[in-house]
HTML snippet that shows the backbone in 3Dmol.js (N, CA, C, O; Angstrom):
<script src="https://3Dmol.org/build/3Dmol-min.js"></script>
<div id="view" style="width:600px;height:400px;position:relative"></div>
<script>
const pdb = `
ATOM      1  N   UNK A   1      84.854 123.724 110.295  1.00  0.00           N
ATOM      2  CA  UNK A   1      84.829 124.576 111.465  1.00  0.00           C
ATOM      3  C   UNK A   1      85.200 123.771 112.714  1.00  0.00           C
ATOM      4  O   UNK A   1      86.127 124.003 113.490  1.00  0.00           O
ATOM      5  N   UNK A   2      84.332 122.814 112.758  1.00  0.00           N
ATOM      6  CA  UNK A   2      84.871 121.408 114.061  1.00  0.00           C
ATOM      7  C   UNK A   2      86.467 121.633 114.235  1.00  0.00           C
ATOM      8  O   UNK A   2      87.145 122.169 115.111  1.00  0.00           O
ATOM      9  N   UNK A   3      86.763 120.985 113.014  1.00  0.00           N
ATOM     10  CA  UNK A   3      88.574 120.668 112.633  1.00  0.00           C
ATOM     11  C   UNK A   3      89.130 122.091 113.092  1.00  0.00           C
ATOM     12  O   UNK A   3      89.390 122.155 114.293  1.00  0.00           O
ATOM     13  N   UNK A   4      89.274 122.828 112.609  1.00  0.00           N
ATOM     14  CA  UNK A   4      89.494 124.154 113.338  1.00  0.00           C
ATOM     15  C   UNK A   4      89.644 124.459 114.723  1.00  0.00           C
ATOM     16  O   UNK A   4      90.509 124.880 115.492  1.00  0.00           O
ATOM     17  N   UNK A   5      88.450 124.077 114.735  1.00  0.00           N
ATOM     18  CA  UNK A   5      88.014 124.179 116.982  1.00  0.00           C
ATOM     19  C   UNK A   5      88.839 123.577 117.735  1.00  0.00           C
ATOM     20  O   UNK A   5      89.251 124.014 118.810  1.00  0.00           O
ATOM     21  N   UNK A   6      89.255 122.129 117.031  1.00  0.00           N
ATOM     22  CA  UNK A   6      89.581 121.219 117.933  1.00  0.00           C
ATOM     23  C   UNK A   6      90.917 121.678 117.781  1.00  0.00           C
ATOM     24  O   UNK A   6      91.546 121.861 118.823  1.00  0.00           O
ATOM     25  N   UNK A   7      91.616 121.956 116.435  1.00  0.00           N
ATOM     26  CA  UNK A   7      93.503 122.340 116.325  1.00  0.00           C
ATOM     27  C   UNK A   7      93.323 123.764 117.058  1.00  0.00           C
ATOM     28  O   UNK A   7      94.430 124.126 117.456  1.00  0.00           O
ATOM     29  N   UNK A   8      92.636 124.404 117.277  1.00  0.00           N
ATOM     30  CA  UNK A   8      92.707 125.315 118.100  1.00  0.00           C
ATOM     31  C   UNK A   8      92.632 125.185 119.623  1.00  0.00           C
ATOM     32  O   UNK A   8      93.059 126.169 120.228  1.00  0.00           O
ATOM     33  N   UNK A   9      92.233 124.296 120.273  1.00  0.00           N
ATOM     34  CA  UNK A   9      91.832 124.089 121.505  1.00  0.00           C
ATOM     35  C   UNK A   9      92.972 123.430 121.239  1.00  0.00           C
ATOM     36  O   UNK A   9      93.812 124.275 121.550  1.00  0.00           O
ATOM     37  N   UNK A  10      93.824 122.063 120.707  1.00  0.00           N
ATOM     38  CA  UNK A  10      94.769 121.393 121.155  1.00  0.00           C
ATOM     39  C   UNK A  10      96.533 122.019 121.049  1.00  0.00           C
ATOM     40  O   UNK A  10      97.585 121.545 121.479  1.00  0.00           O
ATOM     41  N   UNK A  11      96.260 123.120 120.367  1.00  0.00           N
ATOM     42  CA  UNK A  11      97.137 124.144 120.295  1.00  0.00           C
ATOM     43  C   UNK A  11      97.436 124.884 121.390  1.00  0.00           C
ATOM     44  O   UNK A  11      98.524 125.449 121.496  1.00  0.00           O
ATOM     45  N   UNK A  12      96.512 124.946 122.290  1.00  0.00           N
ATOM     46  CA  UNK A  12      96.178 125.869 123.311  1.00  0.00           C
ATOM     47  C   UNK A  12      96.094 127.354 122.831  1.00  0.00           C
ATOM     48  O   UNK A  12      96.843 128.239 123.245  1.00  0.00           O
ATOM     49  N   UNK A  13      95.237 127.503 122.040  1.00  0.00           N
ATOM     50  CA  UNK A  13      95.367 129.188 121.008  1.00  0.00           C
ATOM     51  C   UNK A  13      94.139 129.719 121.081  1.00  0.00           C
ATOM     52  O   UNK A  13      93.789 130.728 120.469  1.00  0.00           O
ATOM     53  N   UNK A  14      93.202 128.830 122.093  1.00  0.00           N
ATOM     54  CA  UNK A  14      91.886 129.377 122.370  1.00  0.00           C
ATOM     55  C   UNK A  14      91.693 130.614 123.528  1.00  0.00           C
ATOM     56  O   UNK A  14      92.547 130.615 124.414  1.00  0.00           O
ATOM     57  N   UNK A  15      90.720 131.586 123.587  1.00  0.00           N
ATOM     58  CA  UNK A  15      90.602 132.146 125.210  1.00  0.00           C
ATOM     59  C   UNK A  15      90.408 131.046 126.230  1.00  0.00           C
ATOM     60  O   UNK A  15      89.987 129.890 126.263  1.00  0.00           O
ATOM     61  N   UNK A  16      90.807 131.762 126.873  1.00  0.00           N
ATOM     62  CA  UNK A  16      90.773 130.879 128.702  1.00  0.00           C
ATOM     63  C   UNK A  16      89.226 130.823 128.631  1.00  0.00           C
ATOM     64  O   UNK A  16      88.874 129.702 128.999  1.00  0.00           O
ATOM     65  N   UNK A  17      88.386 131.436 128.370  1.00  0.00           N
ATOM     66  CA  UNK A  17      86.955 131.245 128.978  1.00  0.00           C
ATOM     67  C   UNK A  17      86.391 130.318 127.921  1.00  0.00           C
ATOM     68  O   UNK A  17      85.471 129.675 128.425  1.00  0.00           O
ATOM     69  N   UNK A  18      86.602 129.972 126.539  1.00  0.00           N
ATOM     70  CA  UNK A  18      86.577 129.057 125.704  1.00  0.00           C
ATOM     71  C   UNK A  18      86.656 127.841 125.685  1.00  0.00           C
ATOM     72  O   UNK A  18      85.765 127.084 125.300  1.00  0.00           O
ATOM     73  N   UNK A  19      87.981 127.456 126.198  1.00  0.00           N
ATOM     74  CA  UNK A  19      88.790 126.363 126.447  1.00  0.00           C
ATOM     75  C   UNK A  19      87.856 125.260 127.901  1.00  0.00           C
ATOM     76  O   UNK A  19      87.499 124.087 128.009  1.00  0.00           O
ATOM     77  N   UNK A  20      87.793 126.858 129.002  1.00  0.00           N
ATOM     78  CA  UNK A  20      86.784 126.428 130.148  1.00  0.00           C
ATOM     79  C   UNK A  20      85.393 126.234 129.968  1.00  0.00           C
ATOM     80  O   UNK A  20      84.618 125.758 130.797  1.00  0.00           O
ATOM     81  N   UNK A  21      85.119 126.655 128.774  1.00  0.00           N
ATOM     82  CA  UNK A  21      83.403 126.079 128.368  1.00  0.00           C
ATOM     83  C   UNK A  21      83.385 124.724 127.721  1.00  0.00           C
ATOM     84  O   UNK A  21      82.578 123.844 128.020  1.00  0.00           O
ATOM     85  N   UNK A  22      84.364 124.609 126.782  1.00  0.00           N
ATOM     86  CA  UNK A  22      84.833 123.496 126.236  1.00  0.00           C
ATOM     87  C   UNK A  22      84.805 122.277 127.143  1.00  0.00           C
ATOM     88  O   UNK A  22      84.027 121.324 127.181  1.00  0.00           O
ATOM     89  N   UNK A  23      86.036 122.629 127.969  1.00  0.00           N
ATOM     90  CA  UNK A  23      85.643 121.756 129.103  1.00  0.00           C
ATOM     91  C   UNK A  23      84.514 121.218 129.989  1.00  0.00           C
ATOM     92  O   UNK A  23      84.258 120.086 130.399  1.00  0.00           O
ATOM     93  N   UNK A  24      83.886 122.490 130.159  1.00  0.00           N
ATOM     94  CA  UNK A  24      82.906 122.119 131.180  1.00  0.00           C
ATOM     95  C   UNK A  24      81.900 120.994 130.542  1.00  0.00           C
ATOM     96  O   UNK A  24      81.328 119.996 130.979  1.00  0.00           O
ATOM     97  N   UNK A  25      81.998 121.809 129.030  1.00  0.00           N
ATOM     98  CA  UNK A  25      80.721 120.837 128.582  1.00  0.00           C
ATOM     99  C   UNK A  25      81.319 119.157 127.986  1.00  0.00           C
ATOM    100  O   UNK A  25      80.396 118.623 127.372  1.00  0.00           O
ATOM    101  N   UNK A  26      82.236 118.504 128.016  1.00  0.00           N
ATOM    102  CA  UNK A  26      82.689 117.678 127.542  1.00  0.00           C
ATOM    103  C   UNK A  26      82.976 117.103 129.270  1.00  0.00           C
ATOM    104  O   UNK A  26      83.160 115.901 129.464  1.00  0.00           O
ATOM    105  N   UNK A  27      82.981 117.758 130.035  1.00  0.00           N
ATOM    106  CA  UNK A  27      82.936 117.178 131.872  1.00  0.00           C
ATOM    107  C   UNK A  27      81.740 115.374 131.813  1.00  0.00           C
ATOM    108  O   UNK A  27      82.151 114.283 132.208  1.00  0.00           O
ATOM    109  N   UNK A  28      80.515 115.603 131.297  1.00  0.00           N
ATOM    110  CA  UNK A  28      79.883 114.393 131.446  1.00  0.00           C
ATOM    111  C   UNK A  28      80.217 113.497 130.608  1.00  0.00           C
ATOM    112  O   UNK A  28      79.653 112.439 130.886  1.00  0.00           O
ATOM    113  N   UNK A  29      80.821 113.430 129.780  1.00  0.00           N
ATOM    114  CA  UNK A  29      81.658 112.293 128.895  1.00  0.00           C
ATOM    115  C   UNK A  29      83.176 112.140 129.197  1.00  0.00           C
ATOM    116  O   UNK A  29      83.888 113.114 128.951  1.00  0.00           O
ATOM    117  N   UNK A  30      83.683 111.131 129.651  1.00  0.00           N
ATOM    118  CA  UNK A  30      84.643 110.915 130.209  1.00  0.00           C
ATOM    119  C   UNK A  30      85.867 110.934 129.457  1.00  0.00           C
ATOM    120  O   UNK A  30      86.952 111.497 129.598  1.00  0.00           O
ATOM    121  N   UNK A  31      85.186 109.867 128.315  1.00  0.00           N
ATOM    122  CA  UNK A  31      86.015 109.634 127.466  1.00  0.00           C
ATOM    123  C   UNK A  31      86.240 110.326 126.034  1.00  0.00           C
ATOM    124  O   UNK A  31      86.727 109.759 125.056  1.00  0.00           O
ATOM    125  N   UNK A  32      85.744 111.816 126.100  1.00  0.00           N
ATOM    126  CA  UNK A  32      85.604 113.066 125.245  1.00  0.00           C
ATOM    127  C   UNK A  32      87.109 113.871 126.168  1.00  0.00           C
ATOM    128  O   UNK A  32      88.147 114.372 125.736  1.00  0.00           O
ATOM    129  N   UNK A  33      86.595 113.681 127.512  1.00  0.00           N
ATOM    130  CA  UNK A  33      87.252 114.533 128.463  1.00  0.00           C
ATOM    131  C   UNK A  33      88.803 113.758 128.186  1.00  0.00           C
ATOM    132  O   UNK A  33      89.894 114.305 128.025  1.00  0.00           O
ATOM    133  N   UNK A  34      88.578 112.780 128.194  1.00  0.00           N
ATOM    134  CA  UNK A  34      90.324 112.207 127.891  1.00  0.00           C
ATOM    135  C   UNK A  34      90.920 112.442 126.503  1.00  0.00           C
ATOM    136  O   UNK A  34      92.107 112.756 126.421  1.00  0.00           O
ATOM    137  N   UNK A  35      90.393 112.349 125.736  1.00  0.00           N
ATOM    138  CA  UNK A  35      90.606 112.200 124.294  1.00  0.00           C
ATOM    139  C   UNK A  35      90.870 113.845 124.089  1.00  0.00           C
ATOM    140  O   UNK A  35      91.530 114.167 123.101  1.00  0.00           O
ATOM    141  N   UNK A  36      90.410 114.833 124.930  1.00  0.00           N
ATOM    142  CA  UNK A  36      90.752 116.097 124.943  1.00  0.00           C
ATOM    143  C   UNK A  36      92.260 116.326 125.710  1.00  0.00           C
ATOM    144  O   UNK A  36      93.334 116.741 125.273  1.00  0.00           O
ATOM    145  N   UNK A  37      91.871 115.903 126.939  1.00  0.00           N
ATOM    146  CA  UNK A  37      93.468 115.844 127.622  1.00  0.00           C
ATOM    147  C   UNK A  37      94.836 115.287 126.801  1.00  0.00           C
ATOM    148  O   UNK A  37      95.913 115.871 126.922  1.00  0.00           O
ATOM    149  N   UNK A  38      94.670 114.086 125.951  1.00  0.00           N
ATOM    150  CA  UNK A  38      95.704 113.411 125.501  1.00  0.00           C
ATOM    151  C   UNK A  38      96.272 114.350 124.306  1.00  0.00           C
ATOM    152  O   UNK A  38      97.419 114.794 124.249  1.00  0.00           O
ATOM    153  N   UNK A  39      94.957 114.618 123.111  1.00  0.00           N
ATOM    154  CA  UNK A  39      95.608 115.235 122.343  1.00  0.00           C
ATOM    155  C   UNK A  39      96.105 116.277 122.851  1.00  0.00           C
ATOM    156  O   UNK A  39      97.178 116.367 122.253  1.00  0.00           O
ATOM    157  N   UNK A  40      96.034 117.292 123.691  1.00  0.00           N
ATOM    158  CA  UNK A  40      96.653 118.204 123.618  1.00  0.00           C
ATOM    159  C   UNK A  40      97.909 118.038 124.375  1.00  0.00           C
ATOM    160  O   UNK A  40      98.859 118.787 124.150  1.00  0.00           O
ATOM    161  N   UNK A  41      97.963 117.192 125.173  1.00  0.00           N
ATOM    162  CA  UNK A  41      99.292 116.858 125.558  1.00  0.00           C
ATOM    163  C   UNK A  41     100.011 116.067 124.785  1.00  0.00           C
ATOM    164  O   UNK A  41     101.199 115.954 125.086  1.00  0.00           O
ATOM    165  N   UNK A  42      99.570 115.424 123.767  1.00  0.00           N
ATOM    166  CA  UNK A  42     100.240 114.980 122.366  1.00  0.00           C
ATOM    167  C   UNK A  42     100.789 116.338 121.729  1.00  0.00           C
ATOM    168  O   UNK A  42     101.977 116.353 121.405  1.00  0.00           O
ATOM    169  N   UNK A  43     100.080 117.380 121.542  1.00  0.00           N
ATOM    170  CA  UNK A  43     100.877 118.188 120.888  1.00  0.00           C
ATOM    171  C   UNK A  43     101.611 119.449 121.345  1.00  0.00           C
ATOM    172  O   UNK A  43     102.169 120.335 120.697  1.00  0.00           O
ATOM    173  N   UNK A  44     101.408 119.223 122.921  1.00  0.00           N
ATOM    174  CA  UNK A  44     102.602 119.714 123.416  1.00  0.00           C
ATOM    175  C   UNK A  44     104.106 118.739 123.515  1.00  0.00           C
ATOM    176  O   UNK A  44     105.123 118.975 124.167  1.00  0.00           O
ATOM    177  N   UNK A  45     103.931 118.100 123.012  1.00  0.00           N
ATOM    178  CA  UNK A  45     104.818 116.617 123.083  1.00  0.00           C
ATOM    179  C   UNK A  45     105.818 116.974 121.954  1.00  0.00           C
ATOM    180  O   UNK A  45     107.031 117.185 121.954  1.00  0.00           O
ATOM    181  N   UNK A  46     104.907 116.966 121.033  1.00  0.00           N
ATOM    182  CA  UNK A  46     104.979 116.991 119.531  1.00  0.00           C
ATOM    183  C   UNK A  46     105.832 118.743 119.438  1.00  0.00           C
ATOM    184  O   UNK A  46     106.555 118.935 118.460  1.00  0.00           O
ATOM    185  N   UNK A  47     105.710 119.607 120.227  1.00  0.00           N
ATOM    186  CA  UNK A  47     105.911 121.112 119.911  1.00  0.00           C
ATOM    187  C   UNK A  47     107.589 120.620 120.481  1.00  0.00           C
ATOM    188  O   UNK A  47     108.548 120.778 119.726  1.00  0.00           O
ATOM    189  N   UNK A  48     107.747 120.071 121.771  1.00  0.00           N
ATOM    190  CA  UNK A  48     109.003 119.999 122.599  1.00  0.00           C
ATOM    191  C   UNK A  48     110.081 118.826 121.524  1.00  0.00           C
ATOM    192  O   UNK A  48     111.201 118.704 122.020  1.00  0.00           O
ATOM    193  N   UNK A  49     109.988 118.443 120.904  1.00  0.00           N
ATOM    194  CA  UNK A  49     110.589 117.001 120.597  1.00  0.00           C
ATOM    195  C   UNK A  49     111.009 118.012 119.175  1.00  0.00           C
ATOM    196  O   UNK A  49     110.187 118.736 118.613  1.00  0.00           O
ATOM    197  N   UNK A  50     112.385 117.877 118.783  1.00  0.00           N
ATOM    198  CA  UNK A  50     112.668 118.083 117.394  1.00  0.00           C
ATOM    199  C   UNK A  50     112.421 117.623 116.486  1.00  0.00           C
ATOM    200  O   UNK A  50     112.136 116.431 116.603  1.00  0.00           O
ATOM    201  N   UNK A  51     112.376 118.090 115.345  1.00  0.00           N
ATOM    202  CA  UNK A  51     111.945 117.667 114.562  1.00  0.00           C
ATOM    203  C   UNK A  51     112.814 116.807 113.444  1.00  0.00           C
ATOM    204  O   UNK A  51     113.886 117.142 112.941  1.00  0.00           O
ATOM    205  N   UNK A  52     112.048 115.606 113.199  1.00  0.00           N
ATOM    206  CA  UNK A  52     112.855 114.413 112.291  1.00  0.00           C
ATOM    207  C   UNK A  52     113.862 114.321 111.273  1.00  0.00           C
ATOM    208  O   UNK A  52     113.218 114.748 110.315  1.00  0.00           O
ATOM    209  N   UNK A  53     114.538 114.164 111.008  1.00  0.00           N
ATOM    210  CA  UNK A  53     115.516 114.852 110.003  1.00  0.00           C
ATOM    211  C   UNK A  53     115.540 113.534 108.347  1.00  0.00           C
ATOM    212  O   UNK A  53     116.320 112.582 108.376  1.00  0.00           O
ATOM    213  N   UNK A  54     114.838 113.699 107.432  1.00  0.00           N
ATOM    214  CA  UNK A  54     114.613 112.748 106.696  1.00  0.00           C
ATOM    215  C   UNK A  54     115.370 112.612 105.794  1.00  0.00           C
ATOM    216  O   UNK A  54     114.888 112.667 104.663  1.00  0.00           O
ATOM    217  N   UNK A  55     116.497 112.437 105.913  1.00  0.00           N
ATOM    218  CA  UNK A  55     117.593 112.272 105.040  1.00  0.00           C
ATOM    219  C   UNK A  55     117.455 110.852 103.441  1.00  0.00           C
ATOM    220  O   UNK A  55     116.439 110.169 103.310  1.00  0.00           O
ATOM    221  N   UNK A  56     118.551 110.741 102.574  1.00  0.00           N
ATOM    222  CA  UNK A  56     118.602 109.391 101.762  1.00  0.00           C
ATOM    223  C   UNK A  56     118.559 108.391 102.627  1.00  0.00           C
ATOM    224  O   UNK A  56     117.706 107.518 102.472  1.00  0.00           O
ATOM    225  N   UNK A  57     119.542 108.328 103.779  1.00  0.00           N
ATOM    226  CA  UNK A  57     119.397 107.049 103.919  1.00  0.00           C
ATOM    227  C   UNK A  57     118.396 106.548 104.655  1.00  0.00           C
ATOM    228  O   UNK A  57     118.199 105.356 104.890  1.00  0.00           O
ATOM    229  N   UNK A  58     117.464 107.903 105.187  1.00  0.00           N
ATOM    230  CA  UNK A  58     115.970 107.066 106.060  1.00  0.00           C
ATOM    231  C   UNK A  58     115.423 106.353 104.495  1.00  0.00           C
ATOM    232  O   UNK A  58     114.845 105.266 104.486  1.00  0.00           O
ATOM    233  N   UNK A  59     115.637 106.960 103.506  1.00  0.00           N
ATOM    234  CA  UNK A  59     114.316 107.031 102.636  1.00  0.00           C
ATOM    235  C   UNK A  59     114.360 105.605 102.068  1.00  0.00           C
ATOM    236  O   UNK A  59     113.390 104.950 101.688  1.00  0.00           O
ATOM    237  N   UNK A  60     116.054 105.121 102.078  1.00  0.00           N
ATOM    238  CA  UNK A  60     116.564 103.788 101.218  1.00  0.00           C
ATOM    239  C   UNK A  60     115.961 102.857 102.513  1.00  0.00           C
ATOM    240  O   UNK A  60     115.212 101.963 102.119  1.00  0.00           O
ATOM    241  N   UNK A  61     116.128 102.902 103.767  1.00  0.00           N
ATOM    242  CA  UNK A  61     115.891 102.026 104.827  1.00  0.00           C
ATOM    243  C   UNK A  61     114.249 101.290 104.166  1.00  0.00           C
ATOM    244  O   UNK A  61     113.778 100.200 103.841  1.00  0.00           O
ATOM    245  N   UNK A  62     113.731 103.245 104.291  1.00  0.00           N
ATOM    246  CA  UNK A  62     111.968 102.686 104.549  1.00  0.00           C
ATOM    247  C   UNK A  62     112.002 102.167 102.863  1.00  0.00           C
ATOM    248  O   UNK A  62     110.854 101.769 102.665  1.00  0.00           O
ATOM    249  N   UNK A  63     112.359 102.090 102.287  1.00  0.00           N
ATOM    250  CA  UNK A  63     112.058 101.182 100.891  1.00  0.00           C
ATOM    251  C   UNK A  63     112.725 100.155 101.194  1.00  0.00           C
ATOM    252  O   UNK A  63     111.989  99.218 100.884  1.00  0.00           O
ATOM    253  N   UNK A  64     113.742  99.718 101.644  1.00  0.00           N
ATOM    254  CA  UNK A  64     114.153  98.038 102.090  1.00  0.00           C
ATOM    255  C   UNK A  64     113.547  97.550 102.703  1.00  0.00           C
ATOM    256  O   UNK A  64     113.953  96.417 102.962  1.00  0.00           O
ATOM    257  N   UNK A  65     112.086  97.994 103.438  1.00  0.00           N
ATOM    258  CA  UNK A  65     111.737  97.532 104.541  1.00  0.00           C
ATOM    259  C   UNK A  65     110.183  97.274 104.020  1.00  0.00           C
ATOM    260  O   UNK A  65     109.429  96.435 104.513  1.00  0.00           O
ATOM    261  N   UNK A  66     109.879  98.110 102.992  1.00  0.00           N
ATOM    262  CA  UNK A  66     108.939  98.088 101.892  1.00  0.00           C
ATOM    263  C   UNK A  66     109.163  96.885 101.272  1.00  0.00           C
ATOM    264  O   UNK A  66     108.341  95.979 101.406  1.00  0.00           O
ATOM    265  N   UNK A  67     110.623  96.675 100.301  1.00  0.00           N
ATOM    266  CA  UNK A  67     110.796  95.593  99.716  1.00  0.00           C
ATOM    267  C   UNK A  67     110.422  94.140 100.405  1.00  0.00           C
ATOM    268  O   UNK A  67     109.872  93.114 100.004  1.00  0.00           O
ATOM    269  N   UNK A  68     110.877  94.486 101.379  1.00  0.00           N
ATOM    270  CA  UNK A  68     111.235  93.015 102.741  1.00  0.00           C
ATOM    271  C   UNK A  68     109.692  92.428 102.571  1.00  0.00           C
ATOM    272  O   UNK A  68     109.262  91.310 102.289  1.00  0.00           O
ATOM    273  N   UNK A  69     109.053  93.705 102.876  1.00  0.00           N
ATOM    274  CA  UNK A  69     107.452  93.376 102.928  1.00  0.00           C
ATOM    275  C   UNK A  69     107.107  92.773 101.405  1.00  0.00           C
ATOM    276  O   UNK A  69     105.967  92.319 101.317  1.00  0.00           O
ATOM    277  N   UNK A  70     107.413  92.745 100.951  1.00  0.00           N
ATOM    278  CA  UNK A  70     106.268  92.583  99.807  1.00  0.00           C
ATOM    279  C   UNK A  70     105.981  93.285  98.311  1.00  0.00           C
ATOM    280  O   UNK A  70     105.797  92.750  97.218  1.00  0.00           O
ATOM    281  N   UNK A  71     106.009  94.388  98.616  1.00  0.00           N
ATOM    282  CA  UNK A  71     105.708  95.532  97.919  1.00  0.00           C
ATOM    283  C   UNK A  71     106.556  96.155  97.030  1.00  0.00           C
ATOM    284  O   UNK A  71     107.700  96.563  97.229  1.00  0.00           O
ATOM    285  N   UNK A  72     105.597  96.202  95.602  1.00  0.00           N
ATOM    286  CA  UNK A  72     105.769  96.318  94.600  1.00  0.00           C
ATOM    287  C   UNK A  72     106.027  97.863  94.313  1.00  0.00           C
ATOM    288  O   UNK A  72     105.280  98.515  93.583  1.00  0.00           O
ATOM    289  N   UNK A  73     107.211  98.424  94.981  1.00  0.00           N
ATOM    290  CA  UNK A  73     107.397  99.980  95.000  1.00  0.00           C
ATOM    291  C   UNK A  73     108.447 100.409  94.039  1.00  0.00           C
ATOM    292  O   UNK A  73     109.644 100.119  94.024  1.00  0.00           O
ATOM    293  N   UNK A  74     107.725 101.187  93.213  1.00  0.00           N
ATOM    294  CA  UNK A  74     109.046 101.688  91.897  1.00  0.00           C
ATOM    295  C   UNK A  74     109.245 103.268  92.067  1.00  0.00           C
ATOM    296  O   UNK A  74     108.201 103.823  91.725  1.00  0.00           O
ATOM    297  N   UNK A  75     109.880 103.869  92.334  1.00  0.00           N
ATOM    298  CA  UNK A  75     110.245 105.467  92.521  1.00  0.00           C
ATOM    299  C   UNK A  75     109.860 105.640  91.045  1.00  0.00           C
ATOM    300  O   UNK A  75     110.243 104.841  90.190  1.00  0.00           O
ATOM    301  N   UNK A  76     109.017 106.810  90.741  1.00  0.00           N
ATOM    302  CA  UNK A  76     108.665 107.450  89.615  1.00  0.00           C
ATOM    303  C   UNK A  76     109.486 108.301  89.109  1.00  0.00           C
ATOM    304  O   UNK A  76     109.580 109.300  89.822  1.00  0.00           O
ATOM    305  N   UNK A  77     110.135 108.333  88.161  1.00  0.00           N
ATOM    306  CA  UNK A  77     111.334 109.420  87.324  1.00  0.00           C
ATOM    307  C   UNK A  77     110.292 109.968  86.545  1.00  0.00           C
ATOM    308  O   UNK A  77     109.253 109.448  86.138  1.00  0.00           O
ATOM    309  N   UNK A  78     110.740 111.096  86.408  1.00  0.00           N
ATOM    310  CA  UNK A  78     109.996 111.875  85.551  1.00  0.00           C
ATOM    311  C   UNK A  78     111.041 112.606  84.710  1.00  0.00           C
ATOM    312  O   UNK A  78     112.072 113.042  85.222  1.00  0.00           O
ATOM    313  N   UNK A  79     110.796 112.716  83.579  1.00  0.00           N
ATOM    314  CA  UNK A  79     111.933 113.219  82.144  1.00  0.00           C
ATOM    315  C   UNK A  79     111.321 114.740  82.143  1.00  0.00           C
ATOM    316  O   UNK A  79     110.209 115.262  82.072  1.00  0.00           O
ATOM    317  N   UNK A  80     113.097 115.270  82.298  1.00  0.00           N
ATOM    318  CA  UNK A  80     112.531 117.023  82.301  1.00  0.00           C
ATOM    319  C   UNK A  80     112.363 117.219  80.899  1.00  0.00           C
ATOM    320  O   UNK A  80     112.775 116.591  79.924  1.00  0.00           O
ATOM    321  N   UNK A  81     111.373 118.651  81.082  1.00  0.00           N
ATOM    322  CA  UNK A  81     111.086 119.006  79.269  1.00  0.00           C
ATOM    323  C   UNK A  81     112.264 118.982  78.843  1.00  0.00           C
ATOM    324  O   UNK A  81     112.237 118.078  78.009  1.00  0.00           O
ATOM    325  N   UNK A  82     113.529 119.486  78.881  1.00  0.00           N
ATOM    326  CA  UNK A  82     114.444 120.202  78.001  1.00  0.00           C
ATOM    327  C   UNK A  82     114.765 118.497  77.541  1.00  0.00           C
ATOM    328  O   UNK A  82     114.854 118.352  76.322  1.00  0.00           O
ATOM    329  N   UNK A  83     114.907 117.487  78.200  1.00  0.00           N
ATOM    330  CA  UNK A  83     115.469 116.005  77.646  1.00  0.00           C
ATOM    331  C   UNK A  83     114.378 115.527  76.649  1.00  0.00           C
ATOM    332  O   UNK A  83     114.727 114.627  75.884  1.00  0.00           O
ATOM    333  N   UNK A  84     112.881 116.081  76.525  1.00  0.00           N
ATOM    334  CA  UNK A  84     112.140 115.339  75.438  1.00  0.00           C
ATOM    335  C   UNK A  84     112.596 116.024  74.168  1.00  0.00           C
ATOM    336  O   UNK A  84     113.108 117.135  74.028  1.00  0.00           O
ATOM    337  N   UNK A  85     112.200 114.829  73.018  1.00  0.00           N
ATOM    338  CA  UNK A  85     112.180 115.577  71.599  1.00  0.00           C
ATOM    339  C   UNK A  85     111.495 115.812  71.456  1.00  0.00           C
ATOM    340  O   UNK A  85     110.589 115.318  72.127  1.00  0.00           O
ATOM    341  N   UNK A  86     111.083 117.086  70.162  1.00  0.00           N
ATOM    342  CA  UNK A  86     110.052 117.774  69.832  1.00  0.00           C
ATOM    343  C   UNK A  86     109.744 117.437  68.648  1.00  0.00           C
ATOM    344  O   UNK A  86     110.641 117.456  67.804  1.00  0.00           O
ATOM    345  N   UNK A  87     108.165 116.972  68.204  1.00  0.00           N
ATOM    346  CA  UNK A  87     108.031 116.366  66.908  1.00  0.00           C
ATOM    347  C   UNK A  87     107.705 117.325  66.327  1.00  0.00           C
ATOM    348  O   UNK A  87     107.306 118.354  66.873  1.00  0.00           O
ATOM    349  N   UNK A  88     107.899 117.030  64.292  1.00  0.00           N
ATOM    350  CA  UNK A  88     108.136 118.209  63.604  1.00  0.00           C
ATOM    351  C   UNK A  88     107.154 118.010  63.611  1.00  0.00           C
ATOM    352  O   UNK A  88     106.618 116.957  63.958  1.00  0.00           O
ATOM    353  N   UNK A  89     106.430 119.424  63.048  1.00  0.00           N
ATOM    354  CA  UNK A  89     104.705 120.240  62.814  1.00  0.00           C
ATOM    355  C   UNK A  89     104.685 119.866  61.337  1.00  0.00           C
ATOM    356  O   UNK A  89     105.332 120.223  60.352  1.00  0.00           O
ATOM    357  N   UNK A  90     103.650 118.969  61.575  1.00  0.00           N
ATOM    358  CA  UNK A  90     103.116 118.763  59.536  1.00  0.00           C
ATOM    359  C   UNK A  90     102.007 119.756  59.711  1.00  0.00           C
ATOM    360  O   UNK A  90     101.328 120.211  60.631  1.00  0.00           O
ATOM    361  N   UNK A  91     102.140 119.897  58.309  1.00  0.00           N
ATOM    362  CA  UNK A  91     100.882 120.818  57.575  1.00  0.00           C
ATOM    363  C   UNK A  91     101.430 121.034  56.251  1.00  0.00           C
ATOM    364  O   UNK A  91     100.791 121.675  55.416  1.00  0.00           O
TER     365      UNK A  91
END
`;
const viewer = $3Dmol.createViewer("view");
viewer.addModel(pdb, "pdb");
viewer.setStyle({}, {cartoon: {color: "spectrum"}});
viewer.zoomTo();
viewer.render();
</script>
C-alpha cells in the first residue's frame, strides 16, 4: 500500500488535497520533504526524456564491458522443442 502511495504521489495522480496533506505532514522532516521533491521531479524527468532504444549493439557493448570486467557471462541458448529427439516408449 506504502509503494502504491508513494508511485502515486510521485506520478502526480493523487488529489490536490492529498498530495497537500502529504506534504504538510512530511513539512517537519526536511529530508522526507526533499526526498519527496526529488523523486517526483525525477519522474517528471524520466516522463520528458525518450525513451532508450536497446538495440544488438548496446547489448554486445554492455557484454564487452562485462568481459573487460571480469565476468564470467555466457548468454543461455535454449534448444526449441521441435530440435529435441524423442525417446522411444518401452513397455
Amino acid at each position: 500500500m506504502y509503494r502504491k502511495l508513494v508511485d502515486l504521489y510521485a506520478g502526480g495522480e493523487l488529489p490536490q488535497e492529498l498530495e497537500d496533506e502529504m506534504e504538510w505532514a512530511a513539512f517537519p522532516d526536511p529530508d522526507l520533504s526533499h526526498d519527496m521533491a526529488t523523486l517526483r521531479r525525477t519522474v517528471e524527468l524520466l516522463r520528458q526524456t525518450p525513451a532508450p532504444e536497446f538495440t544488438e549493439e548496446s547489448n554486445q557493448r554492455i557484454l564487452m564491458k562485462m568481459f573487460a570486467r571480469g565476468l564470467d557471462v555466457e548468454p543461455t541458448t535454449y534448444t526449441p522443442s521441435h530440435m529435441q529427439l524423442g525417446l522411444p516408449i518401452q513397455g
